[in-house]
C-alpha positions as CSV (number, residue, x, y, z in Angstrom):
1,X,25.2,5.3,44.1
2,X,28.0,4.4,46.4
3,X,30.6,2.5,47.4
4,X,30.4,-1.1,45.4
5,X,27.3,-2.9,44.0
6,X,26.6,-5.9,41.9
7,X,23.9,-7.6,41.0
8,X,25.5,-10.8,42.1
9,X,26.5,-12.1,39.1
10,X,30.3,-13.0,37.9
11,X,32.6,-10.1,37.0
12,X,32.4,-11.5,33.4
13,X,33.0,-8.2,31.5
14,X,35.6,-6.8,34.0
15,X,37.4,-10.3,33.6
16,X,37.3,-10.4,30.0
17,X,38.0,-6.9,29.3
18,X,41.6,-7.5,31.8
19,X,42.4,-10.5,29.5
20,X,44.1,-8.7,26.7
21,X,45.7,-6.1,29.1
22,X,47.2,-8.8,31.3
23,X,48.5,-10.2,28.1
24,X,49.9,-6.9,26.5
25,X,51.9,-6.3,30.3
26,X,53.8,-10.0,29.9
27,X,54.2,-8.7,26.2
28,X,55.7,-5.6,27.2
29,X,57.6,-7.8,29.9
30,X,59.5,-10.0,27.3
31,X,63.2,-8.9,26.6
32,X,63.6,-7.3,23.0
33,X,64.1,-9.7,19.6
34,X,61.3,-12.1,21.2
35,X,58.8,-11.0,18.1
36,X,57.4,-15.1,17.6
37,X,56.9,-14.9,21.5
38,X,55.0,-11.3,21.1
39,X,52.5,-13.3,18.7
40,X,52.0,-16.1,20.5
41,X,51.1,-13.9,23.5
42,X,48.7,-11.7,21.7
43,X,47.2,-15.3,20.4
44,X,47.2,-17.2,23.5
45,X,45.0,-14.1,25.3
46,X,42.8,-13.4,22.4
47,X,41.7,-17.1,22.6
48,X,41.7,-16.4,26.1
49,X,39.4,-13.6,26.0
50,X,37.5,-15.6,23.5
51,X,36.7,-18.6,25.8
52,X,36.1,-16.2,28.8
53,X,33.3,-14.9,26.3
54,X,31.6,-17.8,25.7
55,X,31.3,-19.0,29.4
56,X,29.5,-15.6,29.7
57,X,27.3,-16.3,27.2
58,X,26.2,-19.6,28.7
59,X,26.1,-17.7,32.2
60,X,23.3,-14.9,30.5
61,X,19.8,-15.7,30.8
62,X,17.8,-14.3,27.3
63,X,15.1,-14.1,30.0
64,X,16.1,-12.7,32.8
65,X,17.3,-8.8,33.9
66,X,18.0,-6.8,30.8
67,X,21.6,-5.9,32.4
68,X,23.4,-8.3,34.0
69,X,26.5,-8.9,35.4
70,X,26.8,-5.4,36.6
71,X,29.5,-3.9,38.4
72,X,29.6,-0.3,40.0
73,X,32.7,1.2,41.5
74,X,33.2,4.5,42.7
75,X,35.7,6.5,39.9
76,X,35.5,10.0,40.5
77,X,33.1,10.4,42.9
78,X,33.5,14.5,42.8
79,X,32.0,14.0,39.9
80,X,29.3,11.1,40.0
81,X,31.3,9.4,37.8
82,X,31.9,5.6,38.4
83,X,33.3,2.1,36.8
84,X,29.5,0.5,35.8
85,X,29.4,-2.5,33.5
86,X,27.5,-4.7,32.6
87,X,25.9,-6.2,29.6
88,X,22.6,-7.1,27.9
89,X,21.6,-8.9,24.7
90,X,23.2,-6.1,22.4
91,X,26.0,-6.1,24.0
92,X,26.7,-9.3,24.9
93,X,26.2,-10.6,20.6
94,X,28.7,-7.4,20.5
95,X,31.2,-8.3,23.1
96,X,30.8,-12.0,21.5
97,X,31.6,-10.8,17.7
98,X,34.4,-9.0,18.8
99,X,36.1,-11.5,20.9
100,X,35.4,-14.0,17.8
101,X,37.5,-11.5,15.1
102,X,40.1,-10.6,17.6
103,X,42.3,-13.7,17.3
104,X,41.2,-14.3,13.5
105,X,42.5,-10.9,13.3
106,X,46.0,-11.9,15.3
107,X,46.4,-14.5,13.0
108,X,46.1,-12.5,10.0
109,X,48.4,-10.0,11.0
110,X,51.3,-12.5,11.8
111,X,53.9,-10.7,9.3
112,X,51.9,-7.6,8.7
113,X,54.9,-5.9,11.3
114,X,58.0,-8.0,9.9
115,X,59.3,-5.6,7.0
116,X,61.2,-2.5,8.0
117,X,62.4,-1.3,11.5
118,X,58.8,-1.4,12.9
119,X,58.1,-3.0,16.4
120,X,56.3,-6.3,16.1
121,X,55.7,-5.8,19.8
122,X,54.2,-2.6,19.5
123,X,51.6,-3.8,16.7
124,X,50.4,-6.2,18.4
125,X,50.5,-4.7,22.1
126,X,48.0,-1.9,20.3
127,X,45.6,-4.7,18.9
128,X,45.5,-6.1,22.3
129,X,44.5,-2.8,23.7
130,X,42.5,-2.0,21.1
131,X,40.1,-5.2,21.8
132,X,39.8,-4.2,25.8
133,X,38.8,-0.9,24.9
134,X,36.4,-2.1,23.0
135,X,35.0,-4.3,25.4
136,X,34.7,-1.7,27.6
137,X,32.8,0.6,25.6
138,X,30.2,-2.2,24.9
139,X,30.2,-3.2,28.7
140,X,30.0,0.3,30.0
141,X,26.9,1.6,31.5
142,X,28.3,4.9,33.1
143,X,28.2,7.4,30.3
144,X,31.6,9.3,31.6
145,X,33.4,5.7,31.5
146,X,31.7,5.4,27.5
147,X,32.6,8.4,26.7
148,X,37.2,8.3,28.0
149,X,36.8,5.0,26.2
150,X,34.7,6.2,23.2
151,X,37.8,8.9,22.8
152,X,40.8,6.2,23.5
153,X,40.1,3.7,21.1
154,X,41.2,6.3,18.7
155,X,45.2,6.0,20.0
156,X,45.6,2.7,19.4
157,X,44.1,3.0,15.8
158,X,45.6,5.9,14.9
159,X,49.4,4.8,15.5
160,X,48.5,1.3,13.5
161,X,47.3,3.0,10.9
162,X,49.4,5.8,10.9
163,X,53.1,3.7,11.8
164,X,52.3,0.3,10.2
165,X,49.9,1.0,7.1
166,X,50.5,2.3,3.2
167,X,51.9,4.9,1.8
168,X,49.3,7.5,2.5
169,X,49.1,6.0,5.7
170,X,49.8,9.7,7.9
171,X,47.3,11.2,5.6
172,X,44.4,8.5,6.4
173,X,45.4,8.3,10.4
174,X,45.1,12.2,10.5
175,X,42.1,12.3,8.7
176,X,40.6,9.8,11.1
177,X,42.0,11.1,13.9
178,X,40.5,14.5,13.0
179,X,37.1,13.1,12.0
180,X,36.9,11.4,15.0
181,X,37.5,13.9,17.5
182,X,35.6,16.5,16.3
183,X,32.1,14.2,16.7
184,X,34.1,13.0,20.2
185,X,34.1,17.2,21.3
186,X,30.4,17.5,20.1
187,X,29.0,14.2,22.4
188,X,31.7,15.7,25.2
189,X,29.6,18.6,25.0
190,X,26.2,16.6,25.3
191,X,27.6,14.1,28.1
192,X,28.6,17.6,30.5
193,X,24.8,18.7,29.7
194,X,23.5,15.3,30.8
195,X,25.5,16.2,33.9
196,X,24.3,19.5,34.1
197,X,20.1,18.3,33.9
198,X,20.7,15.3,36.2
199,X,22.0,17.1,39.4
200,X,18.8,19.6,38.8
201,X,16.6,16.8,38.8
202,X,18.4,14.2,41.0
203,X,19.8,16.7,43.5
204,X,23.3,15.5,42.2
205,X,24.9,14.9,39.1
206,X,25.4,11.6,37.9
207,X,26.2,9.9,34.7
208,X,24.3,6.5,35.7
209,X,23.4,5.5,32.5
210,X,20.0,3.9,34.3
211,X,19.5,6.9,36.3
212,X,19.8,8.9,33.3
213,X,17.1,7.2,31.2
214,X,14.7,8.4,34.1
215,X,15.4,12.2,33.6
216,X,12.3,14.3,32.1
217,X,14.3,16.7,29.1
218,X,12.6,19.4,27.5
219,X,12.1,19.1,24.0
220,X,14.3,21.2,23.1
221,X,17.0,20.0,25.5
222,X,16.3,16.6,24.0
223,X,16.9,17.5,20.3
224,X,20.3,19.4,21.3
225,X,22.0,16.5,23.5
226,X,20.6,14.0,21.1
227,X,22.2,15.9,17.8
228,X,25.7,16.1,20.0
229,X,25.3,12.1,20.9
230,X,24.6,11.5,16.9
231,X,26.9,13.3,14.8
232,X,29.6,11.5,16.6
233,X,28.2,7.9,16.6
234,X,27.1,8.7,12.7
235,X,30.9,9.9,12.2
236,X,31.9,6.6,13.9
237,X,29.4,4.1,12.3
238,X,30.0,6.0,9.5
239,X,26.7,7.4,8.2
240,X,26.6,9.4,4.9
241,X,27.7,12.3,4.7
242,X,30.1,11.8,7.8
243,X,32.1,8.7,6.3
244,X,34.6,10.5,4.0
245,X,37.4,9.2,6.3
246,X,36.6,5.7,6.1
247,X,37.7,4.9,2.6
248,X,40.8,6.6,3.2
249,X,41.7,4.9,6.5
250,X,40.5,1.2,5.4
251,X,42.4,1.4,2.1
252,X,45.5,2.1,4.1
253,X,45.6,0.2,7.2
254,X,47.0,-3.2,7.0
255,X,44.5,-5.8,6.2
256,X,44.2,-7.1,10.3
257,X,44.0,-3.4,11.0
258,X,40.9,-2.9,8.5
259,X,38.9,-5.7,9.7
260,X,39.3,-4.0,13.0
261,X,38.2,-1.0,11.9
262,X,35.3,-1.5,9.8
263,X,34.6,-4.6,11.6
264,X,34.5,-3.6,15.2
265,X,35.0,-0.2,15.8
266,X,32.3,1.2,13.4
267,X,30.0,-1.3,15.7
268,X,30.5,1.8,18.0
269,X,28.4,3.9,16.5
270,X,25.8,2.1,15.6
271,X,25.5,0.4,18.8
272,X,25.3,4.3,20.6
273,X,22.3,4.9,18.3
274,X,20.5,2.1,20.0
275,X,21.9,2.3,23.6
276,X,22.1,5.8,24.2
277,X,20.3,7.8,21.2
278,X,17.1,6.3,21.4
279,X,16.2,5.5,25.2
280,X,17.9,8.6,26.4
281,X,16.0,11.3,24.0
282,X,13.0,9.3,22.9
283,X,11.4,13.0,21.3
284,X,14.1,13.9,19.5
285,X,14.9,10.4,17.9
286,X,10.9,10.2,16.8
287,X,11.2,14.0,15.9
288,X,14.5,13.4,14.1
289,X,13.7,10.1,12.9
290,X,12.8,10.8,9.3
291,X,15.6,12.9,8.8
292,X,17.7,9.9,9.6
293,X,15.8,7.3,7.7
294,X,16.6,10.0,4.7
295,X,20.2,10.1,5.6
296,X,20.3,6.3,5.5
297,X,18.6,5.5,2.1
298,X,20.9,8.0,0.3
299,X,23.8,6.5,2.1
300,X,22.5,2.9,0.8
301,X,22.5,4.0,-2.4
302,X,25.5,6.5,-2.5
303,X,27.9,3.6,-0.8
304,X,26.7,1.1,-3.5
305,X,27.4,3.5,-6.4
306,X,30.5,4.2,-5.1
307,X,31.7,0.7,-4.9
308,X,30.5,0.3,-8.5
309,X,32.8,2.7,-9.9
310,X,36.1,1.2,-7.9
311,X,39.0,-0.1,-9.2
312,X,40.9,-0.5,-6.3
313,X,39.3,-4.0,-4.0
314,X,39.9,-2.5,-0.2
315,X,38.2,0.8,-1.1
316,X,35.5,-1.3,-2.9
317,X,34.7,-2.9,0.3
318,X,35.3,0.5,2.4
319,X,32.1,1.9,0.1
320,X,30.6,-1.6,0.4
321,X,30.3,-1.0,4.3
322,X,28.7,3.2,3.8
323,X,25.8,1.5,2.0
324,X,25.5,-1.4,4.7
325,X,26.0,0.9,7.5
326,X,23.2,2.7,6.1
327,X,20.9,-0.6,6.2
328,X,21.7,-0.8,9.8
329,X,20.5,2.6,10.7
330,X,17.2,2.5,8.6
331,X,17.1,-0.7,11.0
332,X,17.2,1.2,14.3
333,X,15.4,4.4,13.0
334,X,12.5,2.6,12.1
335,X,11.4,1.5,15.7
336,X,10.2,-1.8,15.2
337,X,11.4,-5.2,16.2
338,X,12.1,-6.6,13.4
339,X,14.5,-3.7,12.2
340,X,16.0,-3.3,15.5
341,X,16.8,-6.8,15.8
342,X,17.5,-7.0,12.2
343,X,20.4,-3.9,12.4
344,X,21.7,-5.9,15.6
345,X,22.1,-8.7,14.0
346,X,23.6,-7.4,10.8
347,X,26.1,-5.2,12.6
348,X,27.1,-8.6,13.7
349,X,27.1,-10.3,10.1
350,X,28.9,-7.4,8.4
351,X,31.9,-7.8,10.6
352,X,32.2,-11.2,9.6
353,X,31.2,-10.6,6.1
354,X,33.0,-7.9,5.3
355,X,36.2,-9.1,7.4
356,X,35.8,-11.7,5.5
357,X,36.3,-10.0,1.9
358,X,39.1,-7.7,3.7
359,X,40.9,-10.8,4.4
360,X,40.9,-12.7,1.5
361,X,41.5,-9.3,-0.7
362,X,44.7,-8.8,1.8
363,X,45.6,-12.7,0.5
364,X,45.3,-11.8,-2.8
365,X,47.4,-8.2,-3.0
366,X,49.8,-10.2,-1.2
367,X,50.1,-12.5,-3.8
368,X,50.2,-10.3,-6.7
369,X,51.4,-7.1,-5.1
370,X,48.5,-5.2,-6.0
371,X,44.9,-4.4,-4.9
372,X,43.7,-3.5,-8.2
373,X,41.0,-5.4,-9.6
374,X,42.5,-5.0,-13.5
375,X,46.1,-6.9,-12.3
376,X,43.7,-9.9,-11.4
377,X,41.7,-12.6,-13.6
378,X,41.2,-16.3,-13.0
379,X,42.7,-16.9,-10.3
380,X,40.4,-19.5,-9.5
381,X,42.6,-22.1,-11.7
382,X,45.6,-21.3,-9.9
383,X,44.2,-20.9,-6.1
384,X,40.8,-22.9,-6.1
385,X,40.3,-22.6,-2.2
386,X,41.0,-19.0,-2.3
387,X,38.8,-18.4,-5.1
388,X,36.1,-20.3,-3.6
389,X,35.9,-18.7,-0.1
390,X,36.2,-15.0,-2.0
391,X,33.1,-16.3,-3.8
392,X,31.3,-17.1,-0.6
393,X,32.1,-13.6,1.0
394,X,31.2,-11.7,-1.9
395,X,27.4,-13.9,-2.0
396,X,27.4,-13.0,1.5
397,X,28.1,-9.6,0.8
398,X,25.2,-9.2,-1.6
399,X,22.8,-10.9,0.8
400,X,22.2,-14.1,-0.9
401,X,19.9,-16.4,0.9
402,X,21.9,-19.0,3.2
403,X,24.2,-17.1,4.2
404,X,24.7,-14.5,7.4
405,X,23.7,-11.1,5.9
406,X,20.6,-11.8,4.2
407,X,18.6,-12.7,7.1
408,X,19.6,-9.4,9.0
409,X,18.9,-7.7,5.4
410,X,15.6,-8.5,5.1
411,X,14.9,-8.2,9.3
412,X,15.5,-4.5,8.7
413,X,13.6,-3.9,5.2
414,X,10.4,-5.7,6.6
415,X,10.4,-4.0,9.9
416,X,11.0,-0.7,7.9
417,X,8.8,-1.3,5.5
418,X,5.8,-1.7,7.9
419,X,6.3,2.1,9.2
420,X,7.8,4.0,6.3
421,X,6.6,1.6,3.2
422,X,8.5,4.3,0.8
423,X,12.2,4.2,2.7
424,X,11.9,0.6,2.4
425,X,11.0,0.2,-1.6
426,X,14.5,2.8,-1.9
427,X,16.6,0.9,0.0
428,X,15.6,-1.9,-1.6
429,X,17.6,-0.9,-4.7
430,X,20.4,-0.9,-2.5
431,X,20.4,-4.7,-3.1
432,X,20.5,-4.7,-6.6
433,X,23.5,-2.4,-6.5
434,X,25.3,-4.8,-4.3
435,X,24.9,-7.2,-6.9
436,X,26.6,-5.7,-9.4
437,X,29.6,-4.5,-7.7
438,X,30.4,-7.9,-5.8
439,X,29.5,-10.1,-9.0
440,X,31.7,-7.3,-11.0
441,X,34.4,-7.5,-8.5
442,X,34.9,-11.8,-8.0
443,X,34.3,-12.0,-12.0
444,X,37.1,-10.3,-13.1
445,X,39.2,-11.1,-10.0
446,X,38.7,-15.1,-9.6
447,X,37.1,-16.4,-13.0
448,X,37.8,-16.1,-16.5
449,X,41.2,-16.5,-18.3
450,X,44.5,-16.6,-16.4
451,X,46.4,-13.2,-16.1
452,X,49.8,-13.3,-17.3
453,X,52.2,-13.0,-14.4
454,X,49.4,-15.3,-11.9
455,X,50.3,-18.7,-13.1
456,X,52.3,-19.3,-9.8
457,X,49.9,-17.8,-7.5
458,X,49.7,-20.3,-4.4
459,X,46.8,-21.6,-2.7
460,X,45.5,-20.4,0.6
461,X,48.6,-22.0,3.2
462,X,47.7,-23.4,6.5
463,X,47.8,-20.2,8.4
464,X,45.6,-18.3,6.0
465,X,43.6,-21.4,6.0
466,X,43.5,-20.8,9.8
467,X,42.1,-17.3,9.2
468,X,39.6,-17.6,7.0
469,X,37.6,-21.2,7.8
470,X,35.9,-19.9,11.0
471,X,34.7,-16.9,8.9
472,X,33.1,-19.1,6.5
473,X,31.3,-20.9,9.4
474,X,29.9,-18.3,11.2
475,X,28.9,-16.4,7.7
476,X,27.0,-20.1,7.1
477,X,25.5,-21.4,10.6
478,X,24.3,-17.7,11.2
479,X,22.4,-17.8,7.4
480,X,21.3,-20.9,8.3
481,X,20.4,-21.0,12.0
482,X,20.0,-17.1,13.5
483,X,17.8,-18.7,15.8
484,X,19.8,-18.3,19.4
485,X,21.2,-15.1,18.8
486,X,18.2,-13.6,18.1
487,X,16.7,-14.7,20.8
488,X,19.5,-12.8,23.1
489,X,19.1,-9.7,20.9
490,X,14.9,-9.5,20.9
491,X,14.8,-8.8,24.5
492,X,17.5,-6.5,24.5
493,X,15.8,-4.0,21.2
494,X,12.5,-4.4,22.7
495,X,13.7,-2.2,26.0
496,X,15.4,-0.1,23.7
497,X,12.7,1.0,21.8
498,X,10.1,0.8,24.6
499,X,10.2,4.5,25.5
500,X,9.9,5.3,21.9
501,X,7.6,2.9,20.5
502,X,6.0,0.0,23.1
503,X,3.8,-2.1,20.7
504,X,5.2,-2.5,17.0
505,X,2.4,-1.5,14.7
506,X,0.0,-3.2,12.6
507,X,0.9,-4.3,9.2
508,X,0.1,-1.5,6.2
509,X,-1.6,-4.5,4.4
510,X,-4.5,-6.4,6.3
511,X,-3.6,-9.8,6.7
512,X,-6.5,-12.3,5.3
513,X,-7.2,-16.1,6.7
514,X,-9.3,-18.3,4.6
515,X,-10.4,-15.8,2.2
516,X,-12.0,-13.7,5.4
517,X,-10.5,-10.1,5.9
């Protein structure tokens, strides 16, 4: 591959992806003690970026190419490497989420930088960044380009955790940091053998992402690349036993920042498992797979007990997102449609779910001062609105029927549950557990009797109003009516799972008409 090519489409990702960044340079631009103009800026382009997004999203056809509107630019041609975009129906529902939360985000953080001698400017110049990044890393199809991006969405992260978050905020941002890069080395590692095979088998090396998927591995060349490309998306995601950081990092970052994170970012590596894990190294996912599914039910579980035992809200919902991080894995690692589509879709509801609860805890401890769950009770009386959309995320949270997470919730356990009936009846349990630490959690927060010192507690004002109402809509219309998402994502899963698993199997229990088996 050459020169330029396209498949004739608009630039869209390229042209959303530059939104942000053109807005961050006119940021940067502005003369100093212009913070309200900084805002507005980082606003204005995340909206920006937003509408961009959804002129895409009428432009992609659910039944056309699986990529499309693909760029490819020579980078660094000495080494194969090039600019290649494009999207299909993963990352298009993953481009879309995060060009939703961005701006929601924004608006959240409005005074999160105002206290102290820290740069308003700076803060949100890095969320700007942050959100092209990100786009890029769900656009890219050169694996080079996935993997410089992969590695710099840690800097902006990292200096708004570690500059603008609590008081064990260096401790977190290291920790991450470290995490991180460590699992980055290890897929480094796998990208350079990828290299290696391709030029062997190509007569040049490439890091084509479709040339790439046309490479015959060894099986042993395929467990080894597959284990570098996994441990760092499980770190990411993160997957039990690699998400020690998270906790640590959510708890600390400033309530935007944390939506961000667990939100978005940790999209990253659950998203690699299906575009790169599975298509690339169809053995060693199938070999590997049961392993995983292991991993993920103990993770379910683990997270869930966790959560239980938490007095502190943010690193309720940190724990919260190990055992729902592990339903979207048992999703993918099952290899049907239904859980492939199902974890798709639910990496898609958790943002907005568990954003949500992030939110409306950061309302709260900004009220009271506080994140502890024991300095709260019945704040319902005081703040009805803000008691009733905590209510909502929490039901949300615990997959109640009618709203966003259950339908991705039970996607995954039925599409599990027709391959590995036994991982399924587990993680199952997982829902149970959810119950009891989100009805534990909004019981003692919102209802029962007043807590001395939270008679004056205000109601949510028209900013956080701002915030949190499209949160609640999307949490609703996507319990209510999946319908046209799904029908971007199905396409997508099925030619991600093709190499592994073409047909979906039959179900365990013989399906009867009439009375006649």
């Amino acid at each position: 591959m050459t020169g330029v090519t396209s498949s004739g489409g608009f630039p869209w990702v390229t042209v959303i992806g530059a939104i942000p960044l053109v807005g961050l340079a006119l940021m940067l631009l502005l003369p100093r003690g212009r913070d309200e103009d900084c805002k507005r800026l980082a606003l204005g382009s995340s909206l920006a970026a937003l509408v961009g997004t959804v002129f895409m999203c009428a432009d992609f056809h659910s039944g056309g190419a699986r990529f499309q509107f693909v760029q490819s630019h020579d980078w660094i041609k000495a080494f194969g490497a090039h600019y290649a975009v494009g999207v299909d129906g993963i990352a298009l529902a993953l481009i879309l989420m995060t060009t939703v939360l961005t701006p929601i985000i924004v608006l959240a953080s409005w005074h999160d930088a105002d206290e102290g001698h820290r740069s308003v400017r700076t803060f949100f110049a890095l969320l700007l960044a942050t959100e092209t990044i990100v786009i890029g890393v769900f656009g890219s199809l050169d694996v080079f380009l996935f993997y410089v991006l992969f590695e710099a969405m840690l800097i902006p992260i990292y200096f708004l955790i570690g500059s603008y978050g609590g008081p064990r905020r260096s401790y977190a941002a290291v920790k991450f940091l470290l995490y991180s890069l460590a699992g980055g080395l290890l897929m480094l590692v796998a990208v350079i053998g990828l290299f290696v095979v391709s030029s062997h088998q190509l007569g040049r090396g490439t890091f084509d992402y479709r040339a790439l998927t046309t490479l015959h591995l060894s099986h042993g060349e395929q467990i080894a690349l597959f284990l570098g490309f996994f441990i760092a998306f499980a770190i990411k995601a993160p997957l039990w036993p690699f998400h020690t950081w998270l906790p640590d990092a959510a708890a600390e970052a400033p309530t935007g920042v944390a939506v961000m994170l667990v939100g978005v970012l940790d999209k990253v590596g659950t998203f690699g498992f299906l575009r790169f894990c599975i298509p690339l190294f169809p053995y060693a996912a199938k070999t590997l797979a049961p392993y995983i599914l292991g991993l993920c039910v103990t993770g379910i579980l683990y997270g869930a007990l966790l959560a239980i035992g938490q007095r502190d809200m943010k690193r309720l919902v940190a724990y919260s997102s190990v055992s729902h991080f592990g339903f979207i894995a048992l999703g993918v690692f099952a290899f049907t449609s239904q859980g492939g589509s199902g974890a798709t879709l639910y990496m898609v509801n958790h943002a907005f779910s568990t954003g949500a609860l992030f939110l409306l805890v950061g309302f709260l401890a900004s009220r009271r001062g506080s994140r502890y769950i024991d300095d709260f009770g019945g704040a319902a009386k005081v703040a009805p609105w803000l008691g009733a959309a905590f209510l909502v995320a929490g039901l949300s949270a615990l997959s109640l029927p009618g709203l966003s997470t259950f339908v991705s919730e039970f996607l995954v356990l039925v599409g599990t549950f027709t391959v590995h009936r036994w991982f399924a009846v587990v993680a199952t349990f997982g829902i149970v557990l959810a119950a009891v630490y989100v009805l534990w959690m909004v019981q003692r927060t919102i209802h029962g009797p007043l807590r001395e010192g939270l008679e004056n507690m205000r109601d949510l004002n028209f900013r956080e109003a701002w915030v949190i109402a499209p949160v609640m809509v999307v949490i609703v219309a996507l319990g209510i009516y999946p319908k046209p998402l799904l029908d971007v994502i199905n396409p997508a899963v099925h030619g991600s799972f093709s190499t592994v698993r073409p047909h979906d199997p039959a179900p365990p229990v013989p399906v009867t008409l009439g009375g006649a088996k």
